[in-house]
C-alpha positions as CSV (number, residue, x, y, z in Angstrom):
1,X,112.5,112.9,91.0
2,X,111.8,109.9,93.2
3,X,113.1,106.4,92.9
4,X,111.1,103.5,94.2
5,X,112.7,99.8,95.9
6,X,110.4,98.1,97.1
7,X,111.0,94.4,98.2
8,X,107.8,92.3,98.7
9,X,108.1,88.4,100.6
10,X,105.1,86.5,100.2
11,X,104.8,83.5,102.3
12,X,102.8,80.4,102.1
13,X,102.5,76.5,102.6
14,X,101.3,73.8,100.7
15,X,99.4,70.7,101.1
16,X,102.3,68.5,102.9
17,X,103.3,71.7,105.1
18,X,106.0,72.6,103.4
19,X,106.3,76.5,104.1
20,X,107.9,78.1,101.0
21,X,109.0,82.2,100.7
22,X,109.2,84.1,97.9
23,X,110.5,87.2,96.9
24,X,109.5,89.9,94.5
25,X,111.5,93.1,93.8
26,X,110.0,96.6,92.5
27,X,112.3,99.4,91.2
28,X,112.1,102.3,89.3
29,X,112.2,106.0,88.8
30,X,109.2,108.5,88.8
31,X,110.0,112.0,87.2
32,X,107.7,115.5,87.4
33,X,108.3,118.3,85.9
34,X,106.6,121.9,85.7
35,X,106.5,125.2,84.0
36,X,103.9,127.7,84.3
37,X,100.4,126.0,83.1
38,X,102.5,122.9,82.1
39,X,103.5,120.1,84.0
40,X,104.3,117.0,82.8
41,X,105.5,113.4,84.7
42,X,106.7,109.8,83.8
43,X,107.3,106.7,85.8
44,X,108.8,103.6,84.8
45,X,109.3,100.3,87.1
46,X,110.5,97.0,86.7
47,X,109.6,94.3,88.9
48,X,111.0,91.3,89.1
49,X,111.8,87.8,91.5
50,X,109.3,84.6,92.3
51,X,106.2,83.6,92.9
52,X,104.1,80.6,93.4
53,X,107.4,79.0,91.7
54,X,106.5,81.3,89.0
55,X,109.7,83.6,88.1
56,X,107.8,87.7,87.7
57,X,109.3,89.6,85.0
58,X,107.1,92.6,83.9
59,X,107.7,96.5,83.0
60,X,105.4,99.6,83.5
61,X,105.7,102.7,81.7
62,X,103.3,105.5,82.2
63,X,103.4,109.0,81.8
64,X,101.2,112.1,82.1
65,X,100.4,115.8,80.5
66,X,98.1,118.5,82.2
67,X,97.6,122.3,81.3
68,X,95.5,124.4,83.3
């Protein structure tokens, strides 16, 4: 199992040189798992915070089978 925080600062200015930072924040668990000719894994991460005055809200779920 690994476990994923990743913070993310994105800076930029607009037209009247106002400088402006925002933040985004990425967290979330990815699991693998194997037995024999199986192995299996799953990762889910949330992300959330603000951009471009925008507030970020959005979910990933993903997962994966292999037999050899």
């Amino acid at each position: 199992m690994s476990i994923l925080l990743l913070n993310t600062e994105v800076e930029y200015a607009d037209f009247a040189e106002h400088q402006q930072i925002d933040y985004m924040h990425t967290i979330g668990p990815r699991l693998t798992y194997k037995a024999g000719k199986l192995s299996l894994n799953a990762a889910t991460y949330f992300q959330t915070g603000k951009k471009l005055d925008k507030n970020v809200s959005a979910l990933y779920v993903g997962g994966g089978l292999n037999f050899k």
